[in-house]
C-alpha positions as CSV (number, residue, x, y, z in Angstrom):
1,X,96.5,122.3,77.2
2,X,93.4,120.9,78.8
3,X,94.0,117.7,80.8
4,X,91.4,115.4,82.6
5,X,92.0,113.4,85.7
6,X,91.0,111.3,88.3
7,X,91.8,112.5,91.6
8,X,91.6,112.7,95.5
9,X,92.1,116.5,97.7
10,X,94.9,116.0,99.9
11,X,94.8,119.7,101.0
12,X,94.1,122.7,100.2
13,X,94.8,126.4,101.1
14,X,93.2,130.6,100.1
15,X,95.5,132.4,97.9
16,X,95.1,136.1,96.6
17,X,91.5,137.3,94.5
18,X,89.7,134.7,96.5
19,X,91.1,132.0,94.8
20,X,92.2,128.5,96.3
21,X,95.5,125.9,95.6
22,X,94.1,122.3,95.9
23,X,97.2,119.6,96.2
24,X,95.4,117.0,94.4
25,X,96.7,113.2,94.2
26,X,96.0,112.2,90.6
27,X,96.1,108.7,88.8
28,X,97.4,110.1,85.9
29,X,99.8,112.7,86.4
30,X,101.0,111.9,90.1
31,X,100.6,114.9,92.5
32,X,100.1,118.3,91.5
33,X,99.4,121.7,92.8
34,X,96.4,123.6,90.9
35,X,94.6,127.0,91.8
36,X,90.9,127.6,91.6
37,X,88.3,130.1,91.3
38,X,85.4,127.5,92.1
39,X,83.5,128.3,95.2
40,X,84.1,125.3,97.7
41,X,81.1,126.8,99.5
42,X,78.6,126.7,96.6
43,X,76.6,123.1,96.0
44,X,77.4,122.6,92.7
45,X,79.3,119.5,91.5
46,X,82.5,121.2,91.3
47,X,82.8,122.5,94.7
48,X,81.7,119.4,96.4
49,X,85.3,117.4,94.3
50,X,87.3,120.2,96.2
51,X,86.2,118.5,99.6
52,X,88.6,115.9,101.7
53,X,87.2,112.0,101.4
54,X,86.2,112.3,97.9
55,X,87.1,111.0,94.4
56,X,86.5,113.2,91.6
57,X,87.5,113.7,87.9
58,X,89.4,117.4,87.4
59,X,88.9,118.8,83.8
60,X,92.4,121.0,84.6
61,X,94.1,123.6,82.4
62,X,98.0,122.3,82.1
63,X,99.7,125.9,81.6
64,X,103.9,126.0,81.2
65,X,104.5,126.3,84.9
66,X,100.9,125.5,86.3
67,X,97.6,124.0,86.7
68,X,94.1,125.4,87.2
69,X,91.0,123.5,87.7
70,X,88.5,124.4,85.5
71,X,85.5,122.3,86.8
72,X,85.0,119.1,88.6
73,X,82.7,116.1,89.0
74,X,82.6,113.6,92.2
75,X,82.9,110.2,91.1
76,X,82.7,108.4,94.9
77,X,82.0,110.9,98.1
78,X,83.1,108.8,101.0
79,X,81.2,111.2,103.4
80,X,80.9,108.6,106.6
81,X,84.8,109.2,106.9
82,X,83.5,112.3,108.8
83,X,80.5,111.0,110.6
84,X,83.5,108.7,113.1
85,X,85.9,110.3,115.0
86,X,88.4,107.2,115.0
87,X,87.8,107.3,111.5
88,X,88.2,110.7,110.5
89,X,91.7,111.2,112.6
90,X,92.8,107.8,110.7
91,X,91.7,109.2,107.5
92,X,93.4,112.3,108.0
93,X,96.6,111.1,108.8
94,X,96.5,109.4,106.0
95,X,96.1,112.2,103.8
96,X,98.6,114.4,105.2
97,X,101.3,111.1,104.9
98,X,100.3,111.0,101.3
99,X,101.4,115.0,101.2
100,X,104.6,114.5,102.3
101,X,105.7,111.1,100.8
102,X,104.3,112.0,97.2
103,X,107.2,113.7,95.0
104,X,105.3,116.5,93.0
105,X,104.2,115.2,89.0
106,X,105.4,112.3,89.0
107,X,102.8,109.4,88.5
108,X,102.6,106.3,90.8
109,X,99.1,104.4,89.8
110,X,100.1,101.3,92.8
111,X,99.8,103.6,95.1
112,X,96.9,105.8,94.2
113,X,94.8,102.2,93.5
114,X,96.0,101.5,97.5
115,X,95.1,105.3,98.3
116,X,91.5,104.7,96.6
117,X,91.2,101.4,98.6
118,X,91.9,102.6,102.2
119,X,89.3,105.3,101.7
120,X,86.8,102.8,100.3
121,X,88.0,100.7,103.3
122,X,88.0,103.7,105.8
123,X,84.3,104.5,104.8
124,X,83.2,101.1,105.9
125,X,85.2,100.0,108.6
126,X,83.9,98.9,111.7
127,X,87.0,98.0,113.8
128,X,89.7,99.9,114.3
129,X,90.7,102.6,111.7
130,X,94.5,103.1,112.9
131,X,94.9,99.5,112.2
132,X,93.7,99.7,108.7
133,X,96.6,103.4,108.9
134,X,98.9,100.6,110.0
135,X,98.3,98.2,107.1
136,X,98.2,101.3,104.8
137,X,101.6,102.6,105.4
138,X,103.3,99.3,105.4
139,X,102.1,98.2,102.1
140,X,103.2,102.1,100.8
141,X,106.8,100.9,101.9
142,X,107.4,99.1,99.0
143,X,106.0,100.9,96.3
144,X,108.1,104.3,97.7
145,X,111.1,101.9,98.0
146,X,111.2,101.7,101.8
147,X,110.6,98.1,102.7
148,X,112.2,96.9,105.7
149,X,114.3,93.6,105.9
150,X,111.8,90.8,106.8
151,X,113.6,87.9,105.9
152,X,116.8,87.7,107.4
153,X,119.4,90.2,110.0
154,X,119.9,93.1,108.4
155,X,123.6,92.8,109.9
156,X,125.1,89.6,109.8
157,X,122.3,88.9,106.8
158,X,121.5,84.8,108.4
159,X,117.8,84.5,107.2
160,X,115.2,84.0,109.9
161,X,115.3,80.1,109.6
162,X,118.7,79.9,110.4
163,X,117.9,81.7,113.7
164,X,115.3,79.1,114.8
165,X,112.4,80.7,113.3
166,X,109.3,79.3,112.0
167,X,106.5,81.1,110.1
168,X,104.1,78.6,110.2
169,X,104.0,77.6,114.4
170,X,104.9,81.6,114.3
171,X,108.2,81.1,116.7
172,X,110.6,83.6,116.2
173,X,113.6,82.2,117.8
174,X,116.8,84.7,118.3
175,X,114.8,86.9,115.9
176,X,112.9,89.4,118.2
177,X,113.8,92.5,117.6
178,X,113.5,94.9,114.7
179,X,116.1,97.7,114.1
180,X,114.6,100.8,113.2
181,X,118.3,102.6,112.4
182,X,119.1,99.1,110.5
183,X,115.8,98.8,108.7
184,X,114.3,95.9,110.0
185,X,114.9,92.8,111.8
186,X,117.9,91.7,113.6
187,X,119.2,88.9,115.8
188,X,120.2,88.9,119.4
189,X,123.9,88.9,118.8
190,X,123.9,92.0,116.5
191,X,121.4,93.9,118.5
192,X,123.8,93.7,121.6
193,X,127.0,94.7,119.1
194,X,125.1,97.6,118.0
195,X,123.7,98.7,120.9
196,X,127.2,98.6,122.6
197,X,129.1,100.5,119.5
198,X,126.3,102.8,117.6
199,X,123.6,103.0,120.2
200,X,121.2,102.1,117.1
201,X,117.8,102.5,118.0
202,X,116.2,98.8,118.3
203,X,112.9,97.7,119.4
204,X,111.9,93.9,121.1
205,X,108.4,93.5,120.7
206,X,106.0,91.1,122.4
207,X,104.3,90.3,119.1
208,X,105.9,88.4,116.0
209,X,106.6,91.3,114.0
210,X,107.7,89.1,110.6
211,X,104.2,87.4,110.7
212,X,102.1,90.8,111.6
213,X,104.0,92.6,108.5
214,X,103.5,89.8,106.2
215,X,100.1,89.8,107.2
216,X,99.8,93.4,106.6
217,X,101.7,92.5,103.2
218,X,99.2,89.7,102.3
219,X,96.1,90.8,102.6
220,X,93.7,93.4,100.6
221,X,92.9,96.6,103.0
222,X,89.0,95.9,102.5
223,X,90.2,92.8,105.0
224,X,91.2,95.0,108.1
225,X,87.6,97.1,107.6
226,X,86.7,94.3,110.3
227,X,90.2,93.5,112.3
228,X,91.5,95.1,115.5
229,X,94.7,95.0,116.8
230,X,95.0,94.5,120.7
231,X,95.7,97.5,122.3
232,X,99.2,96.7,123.2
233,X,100.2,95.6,120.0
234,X,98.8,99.0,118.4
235,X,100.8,100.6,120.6
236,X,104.1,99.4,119.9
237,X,103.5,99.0,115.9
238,X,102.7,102.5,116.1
239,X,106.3,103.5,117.6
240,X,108.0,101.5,115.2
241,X,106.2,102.6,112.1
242,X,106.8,106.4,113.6
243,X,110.2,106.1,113.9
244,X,110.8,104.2,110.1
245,X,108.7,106.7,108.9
246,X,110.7,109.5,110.2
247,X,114.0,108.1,109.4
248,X,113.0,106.6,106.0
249,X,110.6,109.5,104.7
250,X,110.8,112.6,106.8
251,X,107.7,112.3,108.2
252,X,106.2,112.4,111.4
253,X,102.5,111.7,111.1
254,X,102.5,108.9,114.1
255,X,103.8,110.7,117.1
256,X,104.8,107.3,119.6
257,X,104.1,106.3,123.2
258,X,106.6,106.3,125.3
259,X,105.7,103.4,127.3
260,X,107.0,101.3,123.8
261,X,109.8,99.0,125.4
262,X,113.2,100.0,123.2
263,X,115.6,97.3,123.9
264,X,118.6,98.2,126.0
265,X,120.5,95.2,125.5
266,X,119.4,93.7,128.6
C-alpha cells in the first residue's frame, strides 16, 4: 500500500546493499522506521528530505511488516539550525529526545505541531537555544502524560495558596522546592519527612519554579526565539528537567551540573 506523509529525520543509519533506515517522525502515522535506496549524497529532492532540520513529505510503501521510502520532497529546510553551534547542539538534543520518548506507529499530531514549531523557532532564534530545549520538553510533558504537580504538594496535596504562595507578586512561601522522585513541588514539612525516611531526591531552587513552568506552559515557542534564561537559572532547570526526564521517560539527553544545590534538609 502506498502511503504519503509529512515528516521530520530523527536519525538515520547504513544497512546492507547500500541501503539506509531513516527513523522518521510523521504527522500521520506517529514514528516509523523505513529503509531506502535514495542516495543521501545525490542533489535531488529526495535526498536532500533524508537530511536532519528538514520537513518533507515521504511518498512510502506500507508493506506487512515494513516501510520503504520511495521518493521525497522538502517542504521547509531549516538549514541555519547548522550554521550555530548553540543552535545545532539544542537542535540535536532535541531530536535524539524525540527518538526515545516517541512509541513506534503510533500517531501524536500535538506533539509533532510542537516538534515543527521548535525547529521553526530553533532556525530563527537569536537568544539562547537551550532555553527554547527547556520550554520544549516541558510543554512535551503533558502531551506524553508526564506533567509534574504544579499546583499543590505532591505529598500532603495543600495547594500552593494554602502555603503562602502568590502567583501574581510571584512569592512562593513554604513552597520552594520541587521533588524530582515525587513529581513536582513540595512543601517544607514533607521535604524534611522525606528526606529523613526515603532519601527522595529534592531540589530548592533560587528561582520560582511554579511561575518559570507556567511560563514555559503559557507561551508559544516562537516567544523564547528572543528570551534567555540567566545563567544560573539554566543551570539548575537543566538538572531538574535531567533528572524528571530520566526517571519519568528513560532518557538522559541533559546530563546536569553538579554544582545544582539538592536540598539536604538543612
Amino acid at each position: 500500500m502506498l502511503i504519503s506523509a509529512d515528516g521530520i529525520v530523527l536519525r538515520q543509519r547504513k544497512i546492507a546493499n547500500n541501503k539506509r533506515m531513516i527513523v522518521v517522525f510523521t504527522r500521520q502515522y506517529g514514528k516509523i522506521s523505513a529503509g531506502t535506496s535514495i542516495n543521501e549524497k545525490s542533489r535531488n529532492r529526495s535526498a536532500l528530505a533524508l537530511r536532519p532540520f528538514t520537513l518533507a513529505e515521504y511518498d512510502i510503501f506500507k508493506g506487512r511488516e515494513s516501510y520503504s521510502i520511495n521518493s521525497a520532497s522538502v517542504k521547509k529546510s531549516y538549514y541555519s539550525i547548522g550554521e550555530d553551534l548553540k543552535r545545532f547542539m539544542a537542535a540535536s538534543r532535541f531530536l535524539v529526545y524525540l527518538d526515545k520518548v516517541l512509541p513506534d506507529e503510533e500517531p501524536m499530531p500535538q506533539l509533532y505541531d510542537l516538534a515543527v514549531d521548535f525547529m521553526e523557532a530553533a532556525s530563527q532564534t537569536s537568544s539562547s537555544a537551550d532555553t527554547l530545549l527547556f520550554a520544549f520538553i516541558v510543554k512535551s510533558f503533558r502531551m506524553l502524560g508526564v506533567m509534574p504537580e504544579m499546583t499543590c504538594c505532591v505529598n500532603c496535596g495543600r495547594s500552593a495558596e494554602s502555603f503562602g504562595y502568590d502567583a501574581q507578586m510571584r512569592i512562593p512561601g513554604r513552597l520552594k522546592l520541587f521533588s524530582v522522585t515525587g513529581g513536582g513541588i513540595i512543601c517544607e514539612d514533607c521535604a524534611n519527612a522525606d528526606k529523613r525516611e526515603s532519601g527522595a531526591l529534592i531540589y530548592r531552587p533560587s528561582f520560582d519554579i511554579i511561575e518559570v513552568f507556567r511560563f514555559f506552559l503559557s507561551r508559544p515557542l516562537k516567544t523564547f526565539e528572543k528570551v534567555s534564561l540567566k545563567k544560573d537559572v539554566s543551570e539548575q532547570i537543566l538538572n531538574i528537567l535531567a533528572e524528571y526526564t530520566s526517571l519519568y521517560l528513560g532518557v538522559d539527553i541533559l546530563g546536569k551540573d553538579d554544582e545544582m544545590e539538592v536540598y539536604n534538609g538543612n
